[in-house]
N, C-alpha and C positions, 0 to 999 in steps of 0.2 A: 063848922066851917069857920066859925069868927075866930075860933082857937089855933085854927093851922094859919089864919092872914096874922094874927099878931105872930105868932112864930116867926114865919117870912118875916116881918115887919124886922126883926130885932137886928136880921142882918147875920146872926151866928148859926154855923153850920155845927156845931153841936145838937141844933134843933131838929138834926134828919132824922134822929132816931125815935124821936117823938110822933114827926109830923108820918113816916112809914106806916103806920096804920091805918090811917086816909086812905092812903093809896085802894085798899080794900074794901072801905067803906061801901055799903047799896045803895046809896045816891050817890048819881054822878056829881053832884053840881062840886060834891064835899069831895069827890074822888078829881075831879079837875083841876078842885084850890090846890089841893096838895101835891100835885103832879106841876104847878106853877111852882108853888114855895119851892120844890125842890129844885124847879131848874133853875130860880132865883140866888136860891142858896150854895147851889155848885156851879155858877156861872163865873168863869175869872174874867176880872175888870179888864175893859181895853187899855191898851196903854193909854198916856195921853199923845194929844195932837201935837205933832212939832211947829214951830214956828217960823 
């Protein structure tokens, strides 16, 4: 589990192919993390706010 939060952590979406094994994993808690990383990692940024 600590393996797929630094993945997330790094910010590159290179790391999906890494972290897609999680997804599989027999504990949830490790099938969770990585189901976050991933939305973390393909989520596109808001723009910013105008002023």
């Amino acid at each position: 589990m600590a393996a797929v939060e630094a993945l997330a952590r790094r910010n590159d979406a290179k790391a999906l192919d890494a972290i897609k094994p999680a997804l599989m994993d027999a504990k949830s808690a490790v099938r969770f993390s990585a189901a976050a990383a991933v939305l973390k990692l393909t989520a596109k940024p808001k723009p910013a706010a105008k002023k």
